[in-house]
N, C-alpha and C positions, 0 to 999 in steps of 0.2 A: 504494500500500500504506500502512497507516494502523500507526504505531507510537504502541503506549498512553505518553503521558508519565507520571510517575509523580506521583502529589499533593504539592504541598509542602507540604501539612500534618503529612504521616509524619517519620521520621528520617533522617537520609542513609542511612543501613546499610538501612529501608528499601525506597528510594530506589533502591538501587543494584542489591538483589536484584529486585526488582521488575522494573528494566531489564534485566538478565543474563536475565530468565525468559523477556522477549522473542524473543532470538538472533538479534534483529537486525545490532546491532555499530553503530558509529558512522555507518556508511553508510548504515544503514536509517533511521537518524535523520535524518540531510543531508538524504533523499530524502521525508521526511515532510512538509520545511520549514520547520523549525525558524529561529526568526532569533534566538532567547534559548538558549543551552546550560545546558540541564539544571545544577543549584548542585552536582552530586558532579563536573563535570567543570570547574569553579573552580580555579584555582590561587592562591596569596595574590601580591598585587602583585612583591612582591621574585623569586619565583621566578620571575618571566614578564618580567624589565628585560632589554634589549633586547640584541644583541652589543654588546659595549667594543671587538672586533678593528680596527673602522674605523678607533677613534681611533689604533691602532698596528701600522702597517700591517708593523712588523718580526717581528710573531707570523705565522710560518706553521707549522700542519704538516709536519713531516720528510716529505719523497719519498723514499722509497730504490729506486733503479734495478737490477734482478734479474738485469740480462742480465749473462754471463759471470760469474756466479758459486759454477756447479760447477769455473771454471778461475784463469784470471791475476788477475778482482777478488772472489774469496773473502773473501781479510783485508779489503778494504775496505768490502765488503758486512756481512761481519760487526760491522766497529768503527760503523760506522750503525748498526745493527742496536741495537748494547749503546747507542749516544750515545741517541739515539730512545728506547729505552723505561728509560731511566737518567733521564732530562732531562722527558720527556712520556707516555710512556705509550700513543702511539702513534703511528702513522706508516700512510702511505701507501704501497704498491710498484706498482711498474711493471714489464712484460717480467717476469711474474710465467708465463708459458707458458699460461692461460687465454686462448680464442678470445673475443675483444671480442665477434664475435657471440654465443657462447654466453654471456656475461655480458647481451648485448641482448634475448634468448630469454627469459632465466632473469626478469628485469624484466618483460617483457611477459607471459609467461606466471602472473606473478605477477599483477599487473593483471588479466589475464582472468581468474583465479579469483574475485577481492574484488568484482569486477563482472558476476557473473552475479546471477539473480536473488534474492530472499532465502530462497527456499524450497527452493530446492537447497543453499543453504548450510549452512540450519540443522540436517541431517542431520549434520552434522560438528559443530555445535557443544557445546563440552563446558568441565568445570573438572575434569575428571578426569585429575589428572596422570599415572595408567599408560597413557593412550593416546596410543597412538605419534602417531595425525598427530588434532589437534585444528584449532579453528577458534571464537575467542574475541574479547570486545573488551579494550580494557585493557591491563591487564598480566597474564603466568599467573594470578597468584593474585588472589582478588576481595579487597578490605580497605575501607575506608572513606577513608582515603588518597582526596585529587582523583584520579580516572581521568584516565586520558592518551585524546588522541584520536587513537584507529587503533583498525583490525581486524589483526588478526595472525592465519594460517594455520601451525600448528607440524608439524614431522617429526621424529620422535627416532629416531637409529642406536642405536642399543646398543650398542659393540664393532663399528658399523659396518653393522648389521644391521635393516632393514625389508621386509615382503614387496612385493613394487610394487602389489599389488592393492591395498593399501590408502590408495594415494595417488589423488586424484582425476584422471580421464584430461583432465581438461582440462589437467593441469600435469605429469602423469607422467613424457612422455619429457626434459622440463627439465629436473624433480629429480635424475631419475636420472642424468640425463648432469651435472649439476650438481655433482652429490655425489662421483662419483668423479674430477673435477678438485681438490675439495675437500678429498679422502683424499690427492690428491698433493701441494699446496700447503703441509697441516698439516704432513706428511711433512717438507719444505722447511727449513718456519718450525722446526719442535722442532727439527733439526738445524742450524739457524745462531744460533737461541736459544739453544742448549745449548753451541756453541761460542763466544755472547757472552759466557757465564757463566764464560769457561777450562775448560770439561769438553771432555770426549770426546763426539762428534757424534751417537750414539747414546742419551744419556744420557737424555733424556725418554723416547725410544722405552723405552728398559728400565722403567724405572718404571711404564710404561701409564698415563701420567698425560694420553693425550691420545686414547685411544683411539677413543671416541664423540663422537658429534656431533646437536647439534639444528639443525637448518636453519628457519628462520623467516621466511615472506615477510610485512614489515608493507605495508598499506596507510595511511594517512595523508590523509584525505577534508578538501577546502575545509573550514574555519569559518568561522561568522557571526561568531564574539567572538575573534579569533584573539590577542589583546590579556589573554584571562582564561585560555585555556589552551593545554596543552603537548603534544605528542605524544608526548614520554616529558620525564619530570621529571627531576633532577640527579639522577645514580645511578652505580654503580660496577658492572662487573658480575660473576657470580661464578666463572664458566669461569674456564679456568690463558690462553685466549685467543677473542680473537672477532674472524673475517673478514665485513668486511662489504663488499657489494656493492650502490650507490645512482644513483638515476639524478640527470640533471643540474639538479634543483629545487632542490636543497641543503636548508637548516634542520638539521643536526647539528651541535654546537656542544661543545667543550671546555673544560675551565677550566685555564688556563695563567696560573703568575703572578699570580692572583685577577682574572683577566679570561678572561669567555668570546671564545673565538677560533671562526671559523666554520673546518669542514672541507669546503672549498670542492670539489666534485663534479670529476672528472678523467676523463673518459673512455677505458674499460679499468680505469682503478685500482681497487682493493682499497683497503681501511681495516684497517688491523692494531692491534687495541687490546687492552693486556694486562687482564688479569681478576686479581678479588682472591689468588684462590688461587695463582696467579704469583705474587703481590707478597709473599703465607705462606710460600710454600716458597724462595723467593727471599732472603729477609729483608730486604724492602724495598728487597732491588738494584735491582729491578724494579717500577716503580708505576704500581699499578692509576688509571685515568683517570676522573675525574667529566666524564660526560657530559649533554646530552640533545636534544630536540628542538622545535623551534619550531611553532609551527603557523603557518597560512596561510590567507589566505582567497581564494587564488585559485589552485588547481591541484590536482594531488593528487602528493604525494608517496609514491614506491613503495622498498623496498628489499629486500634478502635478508641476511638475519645467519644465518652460521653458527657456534656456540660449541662448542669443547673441552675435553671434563671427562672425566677417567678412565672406567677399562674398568668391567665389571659386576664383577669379579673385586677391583677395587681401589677402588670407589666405597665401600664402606663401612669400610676398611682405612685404618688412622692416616699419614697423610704430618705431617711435620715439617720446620725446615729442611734443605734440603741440608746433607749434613755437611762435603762438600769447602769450604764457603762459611761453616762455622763461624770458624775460626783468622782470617776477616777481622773480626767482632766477635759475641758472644754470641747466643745466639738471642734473637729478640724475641718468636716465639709459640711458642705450648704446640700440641701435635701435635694433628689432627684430623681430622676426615673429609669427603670434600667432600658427601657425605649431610646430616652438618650444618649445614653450610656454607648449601645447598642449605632446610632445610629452616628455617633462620633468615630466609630470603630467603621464604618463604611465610608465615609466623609476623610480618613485621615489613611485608614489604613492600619497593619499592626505595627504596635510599637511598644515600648518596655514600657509605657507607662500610662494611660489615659484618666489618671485622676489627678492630673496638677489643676487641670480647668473647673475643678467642683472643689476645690478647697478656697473658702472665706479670705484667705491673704495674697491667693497668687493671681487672682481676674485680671485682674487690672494690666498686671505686671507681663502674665502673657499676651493679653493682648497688645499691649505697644513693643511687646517683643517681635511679635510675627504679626501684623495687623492685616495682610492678605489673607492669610490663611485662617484665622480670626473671626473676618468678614464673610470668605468662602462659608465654612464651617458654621453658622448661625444662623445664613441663609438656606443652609439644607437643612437644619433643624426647623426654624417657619416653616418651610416648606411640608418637610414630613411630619410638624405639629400639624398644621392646617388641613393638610388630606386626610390627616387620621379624622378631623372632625367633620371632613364632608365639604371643605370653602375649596374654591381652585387656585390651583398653586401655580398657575399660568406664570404671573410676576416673578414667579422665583425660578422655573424651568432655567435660564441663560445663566444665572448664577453657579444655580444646584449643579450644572453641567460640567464647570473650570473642572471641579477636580473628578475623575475619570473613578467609576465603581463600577 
């Protein structure tokens, strides 16, 4: 199959649309023979330097061991629990009640979907974010930003909610049996989270601040230049948490202590890593992790992420700090919604960090720092406040446009 490379005489933006019109995905490229990577999937030298973890080999990620912890090691699980995402921002569990095989399933069935061939794929492929199960390269949103190399296959629950018909039968009875070990797990985590925090075990549950879930299988295809780029870039992410489930290739890497540390693959484990909107409503008890991904030029690396972000009923609904978690010291962000949240991470793209602009002291300050990008970014929020309510968003179209999603 012959995938059109894109001219380098164009612009990367382009370049990049160009590529997306394909619906290829990264695989399609592999499989064309590429031995030079397309210059939109470049990363600049710094961001592609190599693990530091070698040189200190005392950096590991937190393990935390699940078993017995509806009984006699509750508090101990718990106080991991808070040390871990207090300290790192994520950890790994074990004796988490998920069948190894079904996490071995959920992998290979992942893999067989990204590896079928590209004309069954491209039936699914989209950048339309109201479809529940899409099927893209990149990251969700297109920008000019270096592309990361993987294909990703998305599922989105609403409140928990997908028809199965519309998940592909190559991978159907996976997801499904996937997701609701998933619904249990989440269940778990908000209820040991919550008692990290000194609340009542409940407490996330009540807020519905974990309700929904996106399930996303990446794939991660050989490169030729593995050396120029990333499979995913240094980013934070914006769920309140994200489980992930990876096979034994590794390349996920953390920055701990201003050294990336590798999250070295464990057999059975889960990856438990807190998401910004944790770190918002938290006030910083809890911090969100800069991650990302390596790439490789010999294998192919598969994983499953699944993230939790409130219900449909409280996705566009103001969360704030916890207030039980005031009286330890003042709020540091101004209330929000994770809609915006959400729709700043389309608007900017991923990055290590998307809660400088919802904290009380730095508005200001960012905005005369960068005041196009400022202006961009406010008008795509009008905009996707205003259609959420039903007014047209005509006025904002040429704004919302500059920056490329």
């Amino acid at each position: 199959m012959e995938v059109v490379i894109p001219n380098a005489a164009n612009s990367i933006a382009e370049e990049v649309k160009a590529f997306d019109a394909t619906k290829t995905g990264v695989k399609g490229l592999v499989e064309s023979g590429v031995t030079k990577i397309p210059r939109f999937f470049v990363h600049p030298p710094e961001d592609v330097q190599k693990s530091s973890s070698e040189t200190d080999t005392s950096l590991q990620v937190p393990i935390i061991d699940l078993e017995g912890f509806e009984s006699s090691r509750r508090l101990e699980v718990v106080n991991e629990i808070r040390k871990a995402s207090e300290e790192w921002g994520i950890f790994q569990i074990v004796n988490h009640g998920i069948p190894v095989t079904l996490l071995d399933e959920m992998l290979a069935g992942a893999k067989r979907f990204h590896e079928q061939p590209q004309e069954v794929k491209k039936e699914l492929y989209t950048r339309d974010h109201k479809k529940q199960v899409k099927f893209y390269y990149g990251s969700a949103g297109l920008t000019i930003k270096p592309s990361y190399w993987k294909d990703s296959l998305a599922f989105n629950y609403p409140d928990g909610k997908l028809d199965p018909e519309l998940i592909p039968e190559i991978i159907r009875e996976e997801i499904s049996e996937y997701f609701s070990y998933m619904k249990k797990i989440g269940k778990i985590l908000s209820e040991l989270l919550s008692e990290a925090l000194g609340l009542r075990h409940d407490y996330f549950s009540s807020i519905e601040c974990m309700e929904s879930k996106v399930i996303v299988c990446n794939y991660y295809p050989p490169c030729p230049e593995p050396g120029l780029a990333l499979g995913a870039s240094n980013h934070t992410d914006q769920a309140l948490l994200t489980i992930l489930g990876q096979d034994n290739l590794g390349g996920l890497q953390v920055l701990h202590q201003n050294q990336w540390v590798d999250v070295n693959p464990i057999q059975g484990a889960l990856t438990v890593n807190i998401g910004d909107f944790m770190q918002l409503i938290t006030n910083d008890k809890f911090r969100s992790v800069q991650h990302r991904v390596l790439s490789v030029e010999v294998g192919t690396r598969i994983s499953v992420t699944c993230f939790l972000y409130p219900s449909s009923a409280k996705i566009s609904k103001p969360y704030g700090v916890i207030k039980e978690l005031q009286p330890e010291k003042p709020p540091i962000y101004r209330e929000t919604h994770f809609a915006e949240l959400v729709e700043e991470f389309y608007a900017l793209g991923p990055r290590p960090s998307n809660l400088s602009r919802f904290k009380f002291s730095l508005r200001s300050e960012e905005s005369e720092e960068n005041p196009f990008q400022f202006f961009v970014l406010n008008c795509r929020k009008r905009a996707f406040f205003t259609q959420k309510e039903g007014l047209s968003t005509s006025s904002f179209k040429l704004w919302a446009g500059l920056t490329p999603h």
